[in-house]
N, C-alpha and C positions, 0 to 999 in steps of 0.2 A: 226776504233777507236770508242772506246765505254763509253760514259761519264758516271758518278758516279752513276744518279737517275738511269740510266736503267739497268747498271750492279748489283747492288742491287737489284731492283724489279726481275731480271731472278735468283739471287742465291736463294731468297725466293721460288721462285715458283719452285725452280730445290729442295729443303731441303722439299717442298712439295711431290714433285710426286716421292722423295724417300723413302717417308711414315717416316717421321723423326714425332717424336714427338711433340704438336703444343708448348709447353712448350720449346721444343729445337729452333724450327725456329723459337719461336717469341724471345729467347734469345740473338741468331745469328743474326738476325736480328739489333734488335739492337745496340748489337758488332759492326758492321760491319756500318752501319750508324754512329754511335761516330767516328769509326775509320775514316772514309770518309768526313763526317765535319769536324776534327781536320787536314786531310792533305788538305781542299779544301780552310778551316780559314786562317791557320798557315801559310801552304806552297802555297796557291793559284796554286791548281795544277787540271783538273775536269776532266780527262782521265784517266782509269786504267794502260795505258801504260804506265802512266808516272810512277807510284811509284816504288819509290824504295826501299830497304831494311833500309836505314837511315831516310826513311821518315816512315815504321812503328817503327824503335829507337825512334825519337822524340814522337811519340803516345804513347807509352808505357811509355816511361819519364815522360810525362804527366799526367798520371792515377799515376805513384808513387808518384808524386807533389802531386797528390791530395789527399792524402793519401790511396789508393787502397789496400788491402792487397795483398800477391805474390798468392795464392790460388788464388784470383780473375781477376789478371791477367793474372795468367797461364790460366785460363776458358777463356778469350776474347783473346790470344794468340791459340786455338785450333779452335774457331772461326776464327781467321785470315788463317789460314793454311791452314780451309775447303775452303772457301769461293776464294782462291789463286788458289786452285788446282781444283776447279770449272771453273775458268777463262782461266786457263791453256787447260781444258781439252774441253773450249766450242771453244778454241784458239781466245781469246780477248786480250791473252799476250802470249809472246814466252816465257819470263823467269818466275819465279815466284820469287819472291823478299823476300815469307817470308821463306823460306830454311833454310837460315842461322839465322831464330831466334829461340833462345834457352827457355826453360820454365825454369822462375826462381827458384831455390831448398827455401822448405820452407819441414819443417815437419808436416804430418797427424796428428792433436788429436785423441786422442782416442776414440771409438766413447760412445755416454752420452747414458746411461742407466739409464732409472730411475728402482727408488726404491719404493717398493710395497708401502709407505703410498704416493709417489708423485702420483703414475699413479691408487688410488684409490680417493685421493683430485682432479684430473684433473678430473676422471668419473663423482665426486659427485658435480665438480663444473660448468658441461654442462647438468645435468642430466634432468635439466629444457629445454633445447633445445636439442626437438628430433631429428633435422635433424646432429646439430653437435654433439651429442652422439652419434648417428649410426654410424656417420665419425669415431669416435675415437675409438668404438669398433671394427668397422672393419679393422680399420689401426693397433689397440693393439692388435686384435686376430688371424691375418693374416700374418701379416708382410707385406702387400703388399704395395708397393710403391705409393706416391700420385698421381703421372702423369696417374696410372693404377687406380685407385679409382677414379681419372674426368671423365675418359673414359669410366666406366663403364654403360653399356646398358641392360635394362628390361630385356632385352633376355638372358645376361649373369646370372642374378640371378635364382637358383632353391632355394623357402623358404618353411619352413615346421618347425612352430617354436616347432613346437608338437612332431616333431621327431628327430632322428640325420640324417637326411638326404640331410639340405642344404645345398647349396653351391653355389661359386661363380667362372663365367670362365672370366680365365684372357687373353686376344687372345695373339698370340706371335709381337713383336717390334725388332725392331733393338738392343734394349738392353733386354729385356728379353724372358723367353721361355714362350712359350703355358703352361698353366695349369689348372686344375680343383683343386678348396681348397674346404673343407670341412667346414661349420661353425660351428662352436660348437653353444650351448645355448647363450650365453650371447649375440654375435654378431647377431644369428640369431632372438633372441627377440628383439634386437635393431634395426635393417634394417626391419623387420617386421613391428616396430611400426610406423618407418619414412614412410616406402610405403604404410601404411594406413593414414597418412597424408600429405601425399606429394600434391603437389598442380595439379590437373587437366592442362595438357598440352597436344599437340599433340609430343613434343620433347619424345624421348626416352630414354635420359642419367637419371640414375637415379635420382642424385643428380643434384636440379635441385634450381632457384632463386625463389620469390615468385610471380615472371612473367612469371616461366616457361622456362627462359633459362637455358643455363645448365651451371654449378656451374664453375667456372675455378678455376687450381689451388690456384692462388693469391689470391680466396676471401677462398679459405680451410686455406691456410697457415695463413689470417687475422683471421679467425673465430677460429682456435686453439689456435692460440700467445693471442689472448682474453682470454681464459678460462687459459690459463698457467698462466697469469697473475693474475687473478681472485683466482689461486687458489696458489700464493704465491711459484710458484715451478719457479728457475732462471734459464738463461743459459741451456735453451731445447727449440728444433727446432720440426718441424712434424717428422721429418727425424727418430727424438730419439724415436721413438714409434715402427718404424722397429727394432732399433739397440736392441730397449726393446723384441720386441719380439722372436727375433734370441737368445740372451742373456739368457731369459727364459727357452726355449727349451733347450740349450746346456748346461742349470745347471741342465737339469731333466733328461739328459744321453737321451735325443732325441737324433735320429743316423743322423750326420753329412749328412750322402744323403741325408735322408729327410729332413730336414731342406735346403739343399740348395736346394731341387725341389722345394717343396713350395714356398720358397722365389725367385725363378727364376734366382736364381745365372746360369750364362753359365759356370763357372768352380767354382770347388768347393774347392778351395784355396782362393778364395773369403768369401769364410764361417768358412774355416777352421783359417782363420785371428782373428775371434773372441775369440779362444781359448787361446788366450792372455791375453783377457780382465776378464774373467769368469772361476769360476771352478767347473766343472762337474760332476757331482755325477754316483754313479752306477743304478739310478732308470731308466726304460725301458718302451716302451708304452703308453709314453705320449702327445704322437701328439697334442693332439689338447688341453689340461687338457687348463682351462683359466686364465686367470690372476687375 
């Protein structure tokens, strides 16, 4: 029998050495401790064998009380699943309780694109902070995801803002492929100027704090929603700077493959989703053209 704190601390370090995302495990994480206080609170229960499937009903109950959106607890519903079938698989439980829960139906928006004078008012209104302009060039000219932009190491950068030659490697993850991107100008003058002001560290990540540790998501996603703000543009997430970019390309008759290699789609009905949103001209060749 295996009580609450220690079956927790073994799924973290198990979502660790499966090379999961630190954005993922610290999410799960979490999930899964709320989930574990409200049955240890509520139900006075501190052994995984005890739960039941009625006992993650009441947890769930709970987060709709609190007003949770279904998006948001469908994500700690996927959470509960992994973390079940971890326990199952370490055999800490015979049955797994969360089986029979359903994710609740809600509809996808669409995804936000901005429009050329918001995502010229975001540039003009970071352009005083180099380290988050590079962020936003790099996120606006790449499409790459933010989890892959924290993660980024010295070693993965080739700059050469003189030429068209640089570029950025993204390693492969559980959710995306291996790739080499190409920087155009804009982003390459921008990362250029941050890495000649970047703060002396022995740390490697590029983006780094002004002590040298390295940037985490949470303080990218504070330091964008800052300037989104600042710069009068509503209702956009980091997120809209990929969907910007993808959007982009597919109205300048960019070819569908490329654009989902680049962006690290694993299937390309992933990308091809976009063609909903967007309407695509006949112009050809335009990989990298900027925003």
């Amino acid at each position: 029998m295996i009580k609450f704190d220690a079956a927790h601390a073994g799924f973290v370090s198990d979502l660790g050495v499966k090379d999961r995302a630190p954005s993922t495990i610290l999410a799960y994480g979490k999930d899964i401790q709320q989930l574990l206080e409200h049955i240890n609170d509520e139900l006075e229960k501190s052994h995984v064998h005890q739960i039941a499937t009625d006992d993650i009903k009441s947890f769930l109950d709970h987060l709709d009380k609190k007003s949770y959106t279904k998006k948001s607890i469908s994500r700690k519903i996927n959470s509960i699943k992994t973390f079940f079938r971890f326990l199952k698989v370490s055999e800490f439980i015979v049955e797994d309780p969360s089986t029979l829960i359903t994710h609740p139906k809600f509809e996808t928006p669409p995804p936000r694109i901005l429009s050329e004078t918001e995502y010229r008012a975001l540039r003009d209104a970071a352009r005083g902070d180099t380290r988050t302009y590079a962020i936003i060039e790099l996120l606006l000219q790449t499409g790459i995801r933010i989890g892959e932009l924290a993660n980024v190491r010295l070693k993965d950068l080739n700059l050469d803002a003189e030429k068209p030659s640089s570029t950025i490697m993204i390693p492969e993850s559980r959710t995306t492929l291996a790739r080499t991107i190409p920087l155009n100008k804009a982003a390459a003058s921008a990362m250029q100027a941050y890495v000649n002001d970047r703060p002396k560290t022995e740390n490697d990540y590029v983006f780094v704090t002004r002590t040298g540790n390295p940037l985490l998501v949470r303080n990218i996603r504070a330091s964008i929603d800052r300037y989104f703000k600042k710069a009068g543009i509503k209702n956009a997430k980091v997120n809209d700077l990929r969907h910007t970019w993808i959007a982009h390309h597919i109205t300048r008759g960019t070819s569908l493959v490329i654009i989902s290699k680049m962006a690290g789609h694993k299937r390309l009905a992933t990308t091809e989703k976009y063609l909903a949103y967007v309407e695509s001209t006949e112009e050809k060749g335009m990989d990298l053209e900027e925003l």
